[in-house]
PDB file of N, CA, C and O in Angstrom, chain B, residues numbered from 101:
ATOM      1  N   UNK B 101       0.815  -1.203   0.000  1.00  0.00           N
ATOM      2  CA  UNK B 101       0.000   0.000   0.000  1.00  0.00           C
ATOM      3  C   UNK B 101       0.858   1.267   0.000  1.00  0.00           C
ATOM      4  O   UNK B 101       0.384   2.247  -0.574  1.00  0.00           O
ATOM      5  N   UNK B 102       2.250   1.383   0.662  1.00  0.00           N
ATOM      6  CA  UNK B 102       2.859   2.371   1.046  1.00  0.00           C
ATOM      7  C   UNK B 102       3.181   2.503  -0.783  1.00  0.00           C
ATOM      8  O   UNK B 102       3.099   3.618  -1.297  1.00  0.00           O
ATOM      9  N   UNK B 103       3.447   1.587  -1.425  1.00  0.00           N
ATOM     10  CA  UNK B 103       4.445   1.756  -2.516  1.00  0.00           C
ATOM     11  C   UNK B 103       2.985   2.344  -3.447  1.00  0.00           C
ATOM     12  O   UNK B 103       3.389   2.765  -4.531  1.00  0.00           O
ATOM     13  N   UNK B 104       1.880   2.443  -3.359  1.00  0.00           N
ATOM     14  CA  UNK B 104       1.030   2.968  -4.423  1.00  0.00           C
ATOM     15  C   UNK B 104       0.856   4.581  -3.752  1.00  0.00           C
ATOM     16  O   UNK B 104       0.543   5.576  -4.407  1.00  0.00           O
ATOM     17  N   UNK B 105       1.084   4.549  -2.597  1.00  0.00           N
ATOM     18  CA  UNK B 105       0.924   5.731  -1.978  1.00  0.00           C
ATOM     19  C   UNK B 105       2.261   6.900  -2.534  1.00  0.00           C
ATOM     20  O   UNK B 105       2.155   7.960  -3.151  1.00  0.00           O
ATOM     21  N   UNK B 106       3.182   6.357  -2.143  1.00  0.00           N
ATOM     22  CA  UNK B 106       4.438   7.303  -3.096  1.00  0.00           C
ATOM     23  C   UNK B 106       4.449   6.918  -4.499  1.00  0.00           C
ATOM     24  O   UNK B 106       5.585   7.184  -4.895  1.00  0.00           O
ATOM     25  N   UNK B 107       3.757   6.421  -5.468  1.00  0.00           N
ATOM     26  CA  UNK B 107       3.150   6.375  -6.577  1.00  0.00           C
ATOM     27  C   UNK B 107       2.402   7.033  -6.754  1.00  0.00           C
ATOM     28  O   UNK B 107       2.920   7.930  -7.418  1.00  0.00           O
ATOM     29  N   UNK B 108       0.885   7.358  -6.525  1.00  0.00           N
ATOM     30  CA  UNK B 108       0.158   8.530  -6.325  1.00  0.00           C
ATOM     31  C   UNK B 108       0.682  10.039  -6.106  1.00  0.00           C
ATOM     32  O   UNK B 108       0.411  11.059  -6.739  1.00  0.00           O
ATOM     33  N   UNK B 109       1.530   9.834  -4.985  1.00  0.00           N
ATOM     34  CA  UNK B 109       1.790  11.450  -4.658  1.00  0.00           C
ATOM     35  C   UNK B 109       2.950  11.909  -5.835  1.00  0.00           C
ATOM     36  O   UNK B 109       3.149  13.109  -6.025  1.00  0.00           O
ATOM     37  N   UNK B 110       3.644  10.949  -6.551  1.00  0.00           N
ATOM     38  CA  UNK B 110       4.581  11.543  -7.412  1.00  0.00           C
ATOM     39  C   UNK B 110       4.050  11.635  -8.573  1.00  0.00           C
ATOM     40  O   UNK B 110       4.825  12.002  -9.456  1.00  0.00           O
ATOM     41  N   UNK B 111       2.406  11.312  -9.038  1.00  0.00           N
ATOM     42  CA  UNK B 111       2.172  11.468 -10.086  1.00  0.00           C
ATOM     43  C   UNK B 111       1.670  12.407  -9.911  1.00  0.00           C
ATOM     44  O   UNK B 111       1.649  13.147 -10.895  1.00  0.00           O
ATOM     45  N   UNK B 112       0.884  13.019  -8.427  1.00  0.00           N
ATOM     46  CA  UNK B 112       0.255  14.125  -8.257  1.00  0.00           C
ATOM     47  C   UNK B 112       1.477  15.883  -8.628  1.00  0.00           C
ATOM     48  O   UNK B 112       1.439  16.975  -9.195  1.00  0.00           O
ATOM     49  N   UNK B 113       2.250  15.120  -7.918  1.00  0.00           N
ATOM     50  CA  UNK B 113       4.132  16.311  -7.904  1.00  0.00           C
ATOM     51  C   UNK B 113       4.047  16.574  -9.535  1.00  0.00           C
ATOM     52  O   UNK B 113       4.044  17.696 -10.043  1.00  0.00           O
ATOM     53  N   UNK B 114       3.979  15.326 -10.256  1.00  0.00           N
ATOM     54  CA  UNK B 114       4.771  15.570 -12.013  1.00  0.00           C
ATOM     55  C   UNK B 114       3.601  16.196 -12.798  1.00  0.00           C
ATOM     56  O   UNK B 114       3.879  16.905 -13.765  1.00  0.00           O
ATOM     57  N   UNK B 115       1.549  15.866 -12.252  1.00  0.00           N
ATOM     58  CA  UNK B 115       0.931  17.212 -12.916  1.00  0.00           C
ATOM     59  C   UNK B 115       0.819  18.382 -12.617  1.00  0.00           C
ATOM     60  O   UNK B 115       0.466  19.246 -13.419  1.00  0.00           O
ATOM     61  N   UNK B 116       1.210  18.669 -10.959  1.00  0.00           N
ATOM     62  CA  UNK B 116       1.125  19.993 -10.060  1.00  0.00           C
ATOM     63  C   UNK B 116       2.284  20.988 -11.048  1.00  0.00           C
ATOM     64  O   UNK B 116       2.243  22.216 -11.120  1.00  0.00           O
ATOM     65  N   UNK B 117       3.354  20.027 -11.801  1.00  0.00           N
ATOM     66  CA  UNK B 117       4.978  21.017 -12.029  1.00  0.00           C
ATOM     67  C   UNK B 117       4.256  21.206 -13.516  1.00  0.00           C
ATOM     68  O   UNK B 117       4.440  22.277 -14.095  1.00  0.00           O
ATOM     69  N   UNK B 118       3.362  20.085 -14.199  1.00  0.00           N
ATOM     70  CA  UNK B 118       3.289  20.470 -15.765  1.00  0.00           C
ATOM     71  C   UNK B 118       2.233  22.128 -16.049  1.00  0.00           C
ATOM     72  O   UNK B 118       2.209  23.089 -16.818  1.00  0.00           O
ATOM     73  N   UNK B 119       1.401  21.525 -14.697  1.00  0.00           N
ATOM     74  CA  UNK B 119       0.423  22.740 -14.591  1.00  0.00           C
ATOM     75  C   UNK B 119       1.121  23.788 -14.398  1.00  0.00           C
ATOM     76  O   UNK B 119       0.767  24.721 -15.119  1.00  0.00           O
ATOM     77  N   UNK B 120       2.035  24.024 -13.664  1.00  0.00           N
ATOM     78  CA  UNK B 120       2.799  25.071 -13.002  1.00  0.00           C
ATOM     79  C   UNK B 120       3.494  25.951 -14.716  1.00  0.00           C
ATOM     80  O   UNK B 120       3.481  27.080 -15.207  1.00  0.00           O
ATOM     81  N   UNK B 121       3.956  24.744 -15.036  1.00  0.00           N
ATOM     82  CA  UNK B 121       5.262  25.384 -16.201  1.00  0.00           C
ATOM     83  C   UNK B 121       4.159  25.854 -17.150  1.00  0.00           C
ATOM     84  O   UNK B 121       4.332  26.962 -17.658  1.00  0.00           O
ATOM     85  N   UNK B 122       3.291  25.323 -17.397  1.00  0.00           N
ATOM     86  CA  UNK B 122       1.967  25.530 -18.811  1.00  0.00           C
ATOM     87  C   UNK B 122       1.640  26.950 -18.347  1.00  0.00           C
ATOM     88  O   UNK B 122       1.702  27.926 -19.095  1.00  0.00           O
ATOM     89  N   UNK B 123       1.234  27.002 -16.864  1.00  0.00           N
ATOM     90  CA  UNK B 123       0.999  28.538 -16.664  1.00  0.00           C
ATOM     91  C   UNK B 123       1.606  29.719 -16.976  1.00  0.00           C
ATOM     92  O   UNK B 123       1.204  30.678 -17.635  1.00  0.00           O
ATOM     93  N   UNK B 124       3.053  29.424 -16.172  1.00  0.00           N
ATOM     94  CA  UNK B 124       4.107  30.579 -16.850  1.00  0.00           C
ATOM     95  C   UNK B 124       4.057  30.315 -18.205  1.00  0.00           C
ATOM     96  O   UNK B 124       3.338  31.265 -18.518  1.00  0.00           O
ATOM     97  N   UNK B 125       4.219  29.894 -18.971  1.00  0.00           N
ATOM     98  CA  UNK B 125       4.333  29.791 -20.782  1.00  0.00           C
ATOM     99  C   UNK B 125       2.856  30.682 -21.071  1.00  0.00           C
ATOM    100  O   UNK B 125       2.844  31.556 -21.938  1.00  0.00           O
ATOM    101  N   UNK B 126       1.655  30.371 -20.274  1.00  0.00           N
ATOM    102  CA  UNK B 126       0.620  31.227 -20.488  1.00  0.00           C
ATOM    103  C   UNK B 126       0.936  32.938 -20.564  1.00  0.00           C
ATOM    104  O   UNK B 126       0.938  33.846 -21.395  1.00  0.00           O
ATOM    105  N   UNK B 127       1.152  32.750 -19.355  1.00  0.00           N
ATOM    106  CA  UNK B 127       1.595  34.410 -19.145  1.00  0.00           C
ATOM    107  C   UNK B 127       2.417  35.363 -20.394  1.00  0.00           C
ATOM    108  O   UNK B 127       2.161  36.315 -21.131  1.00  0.00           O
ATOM    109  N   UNK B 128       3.676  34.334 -20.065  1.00  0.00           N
ATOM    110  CA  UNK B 128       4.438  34.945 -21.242  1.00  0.00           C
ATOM    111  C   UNK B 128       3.894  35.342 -22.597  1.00  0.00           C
ATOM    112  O   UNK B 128       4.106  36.406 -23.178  1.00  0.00           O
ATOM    113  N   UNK B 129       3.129  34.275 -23.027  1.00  0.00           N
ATOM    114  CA  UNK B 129       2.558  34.149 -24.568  1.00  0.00           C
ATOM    115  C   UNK B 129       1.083  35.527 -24.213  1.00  0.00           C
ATOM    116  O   UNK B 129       0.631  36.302 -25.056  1.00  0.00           O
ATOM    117  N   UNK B 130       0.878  35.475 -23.509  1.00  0.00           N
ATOM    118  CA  UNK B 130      -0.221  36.359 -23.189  1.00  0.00           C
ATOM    119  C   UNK B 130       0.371  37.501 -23.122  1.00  0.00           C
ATOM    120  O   UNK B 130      -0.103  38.342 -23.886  1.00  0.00           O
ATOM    121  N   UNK B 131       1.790  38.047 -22.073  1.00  0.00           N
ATOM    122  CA  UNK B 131       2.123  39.720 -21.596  1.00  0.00           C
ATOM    123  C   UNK B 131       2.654  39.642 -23.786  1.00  0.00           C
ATOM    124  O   UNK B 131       2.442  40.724 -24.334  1.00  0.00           O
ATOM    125  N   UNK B 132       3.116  38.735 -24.561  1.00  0.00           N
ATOM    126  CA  UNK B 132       4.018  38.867 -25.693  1.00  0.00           C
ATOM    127  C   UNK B 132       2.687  39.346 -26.689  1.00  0.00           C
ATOM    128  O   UNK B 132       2.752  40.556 -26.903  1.00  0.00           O
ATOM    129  N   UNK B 133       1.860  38.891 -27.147  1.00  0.00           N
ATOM    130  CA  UNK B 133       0.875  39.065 -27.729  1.00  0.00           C
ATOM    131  C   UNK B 133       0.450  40.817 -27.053  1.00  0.00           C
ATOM    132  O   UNK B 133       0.488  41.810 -27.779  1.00  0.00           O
ATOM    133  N   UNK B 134       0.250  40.843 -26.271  1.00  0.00           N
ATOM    134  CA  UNK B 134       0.024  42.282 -25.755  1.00  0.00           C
ATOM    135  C   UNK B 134       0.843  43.537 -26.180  1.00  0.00           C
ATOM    136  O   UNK B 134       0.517  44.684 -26.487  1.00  0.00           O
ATOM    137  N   UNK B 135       2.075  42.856 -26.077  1.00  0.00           N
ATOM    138  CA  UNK B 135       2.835  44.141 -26.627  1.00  0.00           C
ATOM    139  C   UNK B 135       2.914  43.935 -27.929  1.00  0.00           C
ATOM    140  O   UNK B 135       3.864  44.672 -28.194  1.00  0.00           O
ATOM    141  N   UNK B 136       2.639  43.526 -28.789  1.00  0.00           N
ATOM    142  CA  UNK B 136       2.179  43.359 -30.410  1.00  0.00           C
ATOM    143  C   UNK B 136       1.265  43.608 -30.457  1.00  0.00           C
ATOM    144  O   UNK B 136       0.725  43.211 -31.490  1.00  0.00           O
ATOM    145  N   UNK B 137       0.439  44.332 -29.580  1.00  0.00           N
ATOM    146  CA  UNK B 137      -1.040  45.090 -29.505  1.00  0.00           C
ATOM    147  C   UNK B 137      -1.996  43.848 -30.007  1.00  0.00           C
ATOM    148  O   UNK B 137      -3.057  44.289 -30.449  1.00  0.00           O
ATOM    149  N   UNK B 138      -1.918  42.620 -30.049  1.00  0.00           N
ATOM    150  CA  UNK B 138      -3.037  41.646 -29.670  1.00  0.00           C
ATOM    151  C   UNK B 138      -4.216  41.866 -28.542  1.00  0.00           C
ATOM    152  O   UNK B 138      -4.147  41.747 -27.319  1.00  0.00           O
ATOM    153  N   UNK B 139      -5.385  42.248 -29.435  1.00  0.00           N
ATOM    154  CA  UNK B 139      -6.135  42.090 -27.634  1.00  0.00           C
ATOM    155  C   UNK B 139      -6.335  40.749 -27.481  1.00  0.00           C
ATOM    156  O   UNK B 139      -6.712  40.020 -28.398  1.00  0.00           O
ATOM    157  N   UNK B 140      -6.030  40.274 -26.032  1.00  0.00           N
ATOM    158  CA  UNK B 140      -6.268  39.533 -24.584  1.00  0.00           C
ATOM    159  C   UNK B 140      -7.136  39.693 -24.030  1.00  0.00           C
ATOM    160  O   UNK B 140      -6.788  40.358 -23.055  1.00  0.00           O
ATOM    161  N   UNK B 141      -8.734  39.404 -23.968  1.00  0.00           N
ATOM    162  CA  UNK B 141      -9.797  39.993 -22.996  1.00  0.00           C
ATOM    163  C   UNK B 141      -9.389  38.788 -21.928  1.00  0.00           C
ATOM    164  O   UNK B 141      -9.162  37.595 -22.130  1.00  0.00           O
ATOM    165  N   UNK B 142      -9.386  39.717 -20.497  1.00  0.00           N
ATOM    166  CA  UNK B 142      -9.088  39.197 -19.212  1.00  0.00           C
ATOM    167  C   UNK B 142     -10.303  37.705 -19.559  1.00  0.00           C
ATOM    168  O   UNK B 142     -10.075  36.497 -19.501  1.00  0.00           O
ATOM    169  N   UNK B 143     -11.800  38.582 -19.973  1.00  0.00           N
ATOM    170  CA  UNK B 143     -12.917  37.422 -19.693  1.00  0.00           C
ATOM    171  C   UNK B 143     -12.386  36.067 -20.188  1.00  0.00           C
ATOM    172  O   UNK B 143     -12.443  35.008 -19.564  1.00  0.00           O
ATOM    173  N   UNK B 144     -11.869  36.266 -21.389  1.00  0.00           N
ATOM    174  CA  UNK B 144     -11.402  34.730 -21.795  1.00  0.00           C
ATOM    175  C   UNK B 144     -10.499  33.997 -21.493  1.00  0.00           C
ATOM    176  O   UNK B 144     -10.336  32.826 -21.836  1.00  0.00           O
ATOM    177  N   UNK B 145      -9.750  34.751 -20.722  1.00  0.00           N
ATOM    178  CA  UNK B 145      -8.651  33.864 -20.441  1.00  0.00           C
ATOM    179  C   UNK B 145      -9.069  33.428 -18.868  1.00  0.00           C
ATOM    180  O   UNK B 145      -8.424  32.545 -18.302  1.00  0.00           O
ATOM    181  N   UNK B 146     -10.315  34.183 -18.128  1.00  0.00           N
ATOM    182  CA  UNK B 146     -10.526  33.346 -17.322  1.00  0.00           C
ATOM    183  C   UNK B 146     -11.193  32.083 -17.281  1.00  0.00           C
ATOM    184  O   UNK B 146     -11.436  31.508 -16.220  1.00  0.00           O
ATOM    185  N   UNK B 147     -11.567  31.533 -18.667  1.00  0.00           N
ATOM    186  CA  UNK B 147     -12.054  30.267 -18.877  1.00  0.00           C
ATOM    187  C   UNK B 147     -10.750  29.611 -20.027  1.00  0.00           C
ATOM    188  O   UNK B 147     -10.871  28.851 -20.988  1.00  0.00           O
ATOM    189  N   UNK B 148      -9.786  30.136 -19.563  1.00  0.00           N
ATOM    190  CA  UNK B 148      -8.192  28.793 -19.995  1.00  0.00           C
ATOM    191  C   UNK B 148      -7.649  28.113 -19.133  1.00  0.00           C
ATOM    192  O   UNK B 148      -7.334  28.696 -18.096  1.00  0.00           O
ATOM    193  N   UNK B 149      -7.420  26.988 -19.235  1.00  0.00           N
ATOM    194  CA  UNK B 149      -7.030  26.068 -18.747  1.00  0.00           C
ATOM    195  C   UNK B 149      -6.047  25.378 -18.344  1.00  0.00           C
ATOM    196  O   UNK B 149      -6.181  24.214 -18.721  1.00  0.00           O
ATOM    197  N   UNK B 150      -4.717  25.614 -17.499  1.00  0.00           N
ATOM    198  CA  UNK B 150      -3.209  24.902 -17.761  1.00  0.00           C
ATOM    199  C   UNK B 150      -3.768  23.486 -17.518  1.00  0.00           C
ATOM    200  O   UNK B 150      -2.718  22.843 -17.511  1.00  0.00           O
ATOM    201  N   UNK B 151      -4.435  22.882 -17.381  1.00  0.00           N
ATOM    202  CA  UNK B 151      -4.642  21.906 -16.980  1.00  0.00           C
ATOM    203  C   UNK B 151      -5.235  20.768 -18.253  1.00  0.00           C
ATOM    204  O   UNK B 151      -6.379  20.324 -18.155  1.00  0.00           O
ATOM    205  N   UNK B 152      -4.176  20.298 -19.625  1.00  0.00           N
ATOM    206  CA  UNK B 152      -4.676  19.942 -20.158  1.00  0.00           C
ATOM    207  C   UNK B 152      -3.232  18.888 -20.748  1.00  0.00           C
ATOM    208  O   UNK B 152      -2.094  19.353 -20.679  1.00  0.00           O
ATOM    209  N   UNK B 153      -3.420  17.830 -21.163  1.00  0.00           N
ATOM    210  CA  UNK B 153      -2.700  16.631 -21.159  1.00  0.00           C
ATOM    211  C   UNK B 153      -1.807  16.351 -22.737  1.00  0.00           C
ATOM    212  O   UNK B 153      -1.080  15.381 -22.950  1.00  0.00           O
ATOM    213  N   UNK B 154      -2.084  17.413 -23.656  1.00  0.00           N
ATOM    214  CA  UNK B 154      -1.617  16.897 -25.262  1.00  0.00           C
ATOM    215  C   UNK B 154       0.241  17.030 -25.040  1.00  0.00           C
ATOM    216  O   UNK B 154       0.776  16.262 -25.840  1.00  0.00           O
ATOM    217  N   UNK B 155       0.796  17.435 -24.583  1.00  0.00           N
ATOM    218  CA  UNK B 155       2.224  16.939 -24.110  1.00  0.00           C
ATOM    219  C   UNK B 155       2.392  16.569 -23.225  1.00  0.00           C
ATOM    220  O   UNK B 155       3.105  17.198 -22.443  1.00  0.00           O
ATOM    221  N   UNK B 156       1.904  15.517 -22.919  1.00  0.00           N
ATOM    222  CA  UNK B 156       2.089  14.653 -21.615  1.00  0.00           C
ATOM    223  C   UNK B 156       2.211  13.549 -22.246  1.00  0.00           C
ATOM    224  O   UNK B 156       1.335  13.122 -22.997  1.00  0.00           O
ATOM    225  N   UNK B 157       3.557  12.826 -21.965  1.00  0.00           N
ATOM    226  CA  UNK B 157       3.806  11.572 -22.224  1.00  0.00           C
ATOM    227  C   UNK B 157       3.042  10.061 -21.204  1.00  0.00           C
ATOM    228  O   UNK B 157       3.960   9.434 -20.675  1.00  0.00           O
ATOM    229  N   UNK B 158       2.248   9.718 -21.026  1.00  0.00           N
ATOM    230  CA  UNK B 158       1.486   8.903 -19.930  1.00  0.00           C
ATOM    231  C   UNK B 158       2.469   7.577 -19.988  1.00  0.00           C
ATOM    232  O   UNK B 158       2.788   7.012 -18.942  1.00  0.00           O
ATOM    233  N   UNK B 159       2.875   7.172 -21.128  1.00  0.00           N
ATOM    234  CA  UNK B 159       3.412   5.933 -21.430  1.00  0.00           C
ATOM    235  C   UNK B 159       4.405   5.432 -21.080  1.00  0.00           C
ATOM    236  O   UNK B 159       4.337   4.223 -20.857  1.00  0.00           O
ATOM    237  N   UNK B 160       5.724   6.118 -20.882  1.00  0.00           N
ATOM    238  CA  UNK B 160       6.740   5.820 -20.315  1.00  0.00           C
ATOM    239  C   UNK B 160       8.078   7.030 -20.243  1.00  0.00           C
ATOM    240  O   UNK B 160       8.013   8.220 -19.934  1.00  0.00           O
ATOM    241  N   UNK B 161       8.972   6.406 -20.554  1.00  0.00           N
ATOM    242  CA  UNK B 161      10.338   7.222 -20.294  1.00  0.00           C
ATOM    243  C   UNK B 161      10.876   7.725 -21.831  1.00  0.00           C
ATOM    244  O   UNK B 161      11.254   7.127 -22.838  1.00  0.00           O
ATOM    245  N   UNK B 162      10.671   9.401 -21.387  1.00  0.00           N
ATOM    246  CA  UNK B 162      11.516  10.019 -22.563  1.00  0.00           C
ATOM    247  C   UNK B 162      12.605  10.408 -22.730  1.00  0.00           C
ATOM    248  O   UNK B 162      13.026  11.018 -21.747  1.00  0.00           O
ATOM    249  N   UNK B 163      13.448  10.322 -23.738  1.00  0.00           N
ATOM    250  CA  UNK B 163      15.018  10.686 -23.456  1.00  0.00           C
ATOM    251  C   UNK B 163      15.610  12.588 -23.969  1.00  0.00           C
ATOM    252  O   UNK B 163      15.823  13.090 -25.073  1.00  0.00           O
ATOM    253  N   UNK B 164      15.669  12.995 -22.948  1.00  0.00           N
ATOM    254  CA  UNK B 164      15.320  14.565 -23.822  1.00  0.00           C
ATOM    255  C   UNK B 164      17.316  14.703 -24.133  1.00  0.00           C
ATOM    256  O   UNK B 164      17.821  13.692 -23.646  1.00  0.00           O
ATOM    257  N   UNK B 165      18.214  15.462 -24.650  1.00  0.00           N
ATOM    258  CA  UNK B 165      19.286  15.836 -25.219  1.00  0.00           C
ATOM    259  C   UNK B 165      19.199  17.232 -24.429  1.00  0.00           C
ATOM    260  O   UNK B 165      18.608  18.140 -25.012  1.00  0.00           O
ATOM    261  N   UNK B 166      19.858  17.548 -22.853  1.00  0.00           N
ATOM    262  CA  UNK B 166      19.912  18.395 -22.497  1.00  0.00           C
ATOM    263  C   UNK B 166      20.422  19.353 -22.285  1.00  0.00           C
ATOM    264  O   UNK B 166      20.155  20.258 -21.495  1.00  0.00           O
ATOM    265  N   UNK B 167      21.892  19.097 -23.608  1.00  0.00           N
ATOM    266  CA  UNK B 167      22.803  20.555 -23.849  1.00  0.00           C
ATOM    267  C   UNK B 167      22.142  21.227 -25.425  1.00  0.00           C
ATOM    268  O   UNK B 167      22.578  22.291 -25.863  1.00  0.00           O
ATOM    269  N   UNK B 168      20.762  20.217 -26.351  1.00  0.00           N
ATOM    270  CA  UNK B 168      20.502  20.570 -27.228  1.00  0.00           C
ATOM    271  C   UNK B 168      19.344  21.734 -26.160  1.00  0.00           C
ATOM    272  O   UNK B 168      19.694  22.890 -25.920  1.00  0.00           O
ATOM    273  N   UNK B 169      18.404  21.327 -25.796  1.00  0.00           N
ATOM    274  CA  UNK B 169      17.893  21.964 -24.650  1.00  0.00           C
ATOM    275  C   UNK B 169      17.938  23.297 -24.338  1.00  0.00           C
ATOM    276  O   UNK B 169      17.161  24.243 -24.466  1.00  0.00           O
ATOM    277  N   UNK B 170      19.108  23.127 -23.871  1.00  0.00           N
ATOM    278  CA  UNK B 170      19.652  24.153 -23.105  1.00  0.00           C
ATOM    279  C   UNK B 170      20.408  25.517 -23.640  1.00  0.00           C
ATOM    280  O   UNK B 170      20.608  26.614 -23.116  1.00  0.00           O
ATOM    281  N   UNK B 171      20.739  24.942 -24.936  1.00  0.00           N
ATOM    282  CA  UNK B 171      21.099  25.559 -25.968  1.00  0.00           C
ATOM    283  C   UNK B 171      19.917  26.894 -26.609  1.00  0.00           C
ATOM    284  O   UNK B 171      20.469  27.873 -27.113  1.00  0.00           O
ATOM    285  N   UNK B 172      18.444  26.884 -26.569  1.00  0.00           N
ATOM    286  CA  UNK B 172      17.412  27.000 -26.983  1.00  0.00           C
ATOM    287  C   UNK B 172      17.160  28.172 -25.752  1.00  0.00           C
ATOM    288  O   UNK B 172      16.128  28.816 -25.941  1.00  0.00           O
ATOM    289  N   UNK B 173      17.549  28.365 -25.132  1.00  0.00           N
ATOM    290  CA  UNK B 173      16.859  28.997 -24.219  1.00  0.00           C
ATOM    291  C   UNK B 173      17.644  30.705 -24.494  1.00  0.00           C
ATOM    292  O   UNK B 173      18.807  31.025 -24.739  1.00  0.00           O
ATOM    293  N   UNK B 174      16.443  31.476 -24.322  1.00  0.00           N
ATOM    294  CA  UNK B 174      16.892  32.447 -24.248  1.00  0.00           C
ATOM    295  C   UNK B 174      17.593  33.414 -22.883  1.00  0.00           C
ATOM    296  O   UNK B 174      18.006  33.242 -21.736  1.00  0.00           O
ATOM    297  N   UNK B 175      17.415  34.423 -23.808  1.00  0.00           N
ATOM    298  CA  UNK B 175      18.562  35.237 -22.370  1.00  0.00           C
ATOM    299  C   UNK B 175      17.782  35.366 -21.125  1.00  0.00           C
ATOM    300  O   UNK B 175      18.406  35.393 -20.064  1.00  0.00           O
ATOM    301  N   UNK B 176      16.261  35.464 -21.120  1.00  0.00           N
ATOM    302  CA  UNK B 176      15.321  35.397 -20.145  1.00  0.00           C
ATOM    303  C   UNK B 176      15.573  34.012 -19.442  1.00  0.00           C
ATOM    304  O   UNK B 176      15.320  33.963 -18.239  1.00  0.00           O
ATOM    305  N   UNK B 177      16.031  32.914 -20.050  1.00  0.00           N
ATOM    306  CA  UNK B 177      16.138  32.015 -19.370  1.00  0.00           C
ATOM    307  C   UNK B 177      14.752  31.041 -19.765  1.00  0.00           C
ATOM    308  O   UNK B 177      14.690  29.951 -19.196  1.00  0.00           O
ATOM    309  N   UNK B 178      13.926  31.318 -20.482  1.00  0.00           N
ATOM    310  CA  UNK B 178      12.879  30.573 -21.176  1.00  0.00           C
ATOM    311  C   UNK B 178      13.072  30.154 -22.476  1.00  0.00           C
ATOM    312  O   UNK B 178      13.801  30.894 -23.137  1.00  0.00           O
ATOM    313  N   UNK B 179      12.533  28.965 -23.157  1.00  0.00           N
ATOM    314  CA  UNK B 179      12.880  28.684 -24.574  1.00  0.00           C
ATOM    315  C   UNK B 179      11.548  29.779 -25.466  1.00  0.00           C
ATOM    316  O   UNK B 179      10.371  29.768 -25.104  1.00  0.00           O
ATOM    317  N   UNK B 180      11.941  30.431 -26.350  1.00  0.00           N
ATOM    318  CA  UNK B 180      11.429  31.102 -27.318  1.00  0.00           C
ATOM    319  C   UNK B 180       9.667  30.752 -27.503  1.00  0.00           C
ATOM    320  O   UNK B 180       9.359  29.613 -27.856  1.00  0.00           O
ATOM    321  N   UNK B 181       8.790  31.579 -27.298  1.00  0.00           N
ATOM    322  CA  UNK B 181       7.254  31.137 -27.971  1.00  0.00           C
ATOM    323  C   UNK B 181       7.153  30.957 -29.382  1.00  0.00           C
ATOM    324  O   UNK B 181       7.591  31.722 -30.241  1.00  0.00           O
ATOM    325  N   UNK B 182       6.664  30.098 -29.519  1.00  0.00           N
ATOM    326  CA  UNK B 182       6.272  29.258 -31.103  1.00  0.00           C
ATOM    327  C   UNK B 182       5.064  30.509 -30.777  1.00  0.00           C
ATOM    328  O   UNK B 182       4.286  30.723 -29.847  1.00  0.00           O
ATOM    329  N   UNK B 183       5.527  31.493 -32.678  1.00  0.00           N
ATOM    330  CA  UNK B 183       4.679  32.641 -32.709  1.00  0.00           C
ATOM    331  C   UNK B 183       4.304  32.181 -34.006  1.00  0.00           C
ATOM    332  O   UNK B 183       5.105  31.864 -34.885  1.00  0.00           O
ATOM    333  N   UNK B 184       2.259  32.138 -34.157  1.00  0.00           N
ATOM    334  CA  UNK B 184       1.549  32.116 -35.111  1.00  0.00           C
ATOM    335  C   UNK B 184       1.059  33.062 -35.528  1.00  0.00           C
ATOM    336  O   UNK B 184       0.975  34.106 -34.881  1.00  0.00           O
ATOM    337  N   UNK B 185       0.461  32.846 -37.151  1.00  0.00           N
ATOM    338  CA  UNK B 185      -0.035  33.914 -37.936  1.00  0.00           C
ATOM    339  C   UNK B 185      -1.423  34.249 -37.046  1.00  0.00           C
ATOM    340  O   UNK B 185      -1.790  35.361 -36.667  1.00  0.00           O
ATOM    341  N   UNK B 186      -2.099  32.922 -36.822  1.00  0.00           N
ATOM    342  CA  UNK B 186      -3.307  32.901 -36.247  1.00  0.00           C
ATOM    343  C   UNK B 186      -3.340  32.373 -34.854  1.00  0.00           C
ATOM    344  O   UNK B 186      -2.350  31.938 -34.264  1.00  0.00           O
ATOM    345  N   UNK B 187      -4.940  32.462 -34.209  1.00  0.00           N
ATOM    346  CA  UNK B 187      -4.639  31.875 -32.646  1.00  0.00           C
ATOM    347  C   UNK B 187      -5.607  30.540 -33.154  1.00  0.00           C
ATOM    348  O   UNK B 187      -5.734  29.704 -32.260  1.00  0.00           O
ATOM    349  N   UNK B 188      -6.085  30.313 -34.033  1.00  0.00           N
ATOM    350  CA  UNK B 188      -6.800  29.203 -34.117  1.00  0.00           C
ATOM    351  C   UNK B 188      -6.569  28.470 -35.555  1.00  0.00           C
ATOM    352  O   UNK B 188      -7.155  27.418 -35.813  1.00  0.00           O
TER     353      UNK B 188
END
């Protein structure tokens, strides 16, 4: 029982951090769009969601290349927003 219990809580830890990171990437992509004079209505973005699973690997172990990585990141210390023509 103990071993499903620290099973549980570390799967709870690895969506609490995806939610976490999806948020900041929100922000950013949100304050970036703003200063390109995009309107952002507050109303809609209070029905967005970090809480959603399409890069989430469920299946197993991924091997990421973490000086390619790391390489990518800008001077802010974040990797670059994938910027579209459109939002949909």
């Amino acid at each position: 029982m103990l071993g499903m219990q620290v099973w549980a809580g570390s799967a709870w830890l690895g969506a609490d951090a995806v939610i976490a990171w999806t948020t900041e990437y929100f922000g950013l992509a949100v304050e970036q769009m703003r200063r390109e004079g995009r309107r952002v209505d507050d109303e809609v973005l209070a029905h967005v969601s970090p809480a959603h699973s399409e890069n989430i690997n469920f299946f197993g172990a991924i091997e990421v290349d973490i000086d390619a990585e790391l390489a990518q990141l800008g001077p802010t210390g974040y990797r670059p927003l994938r910027v579209r023509d459109t939002l949909f």
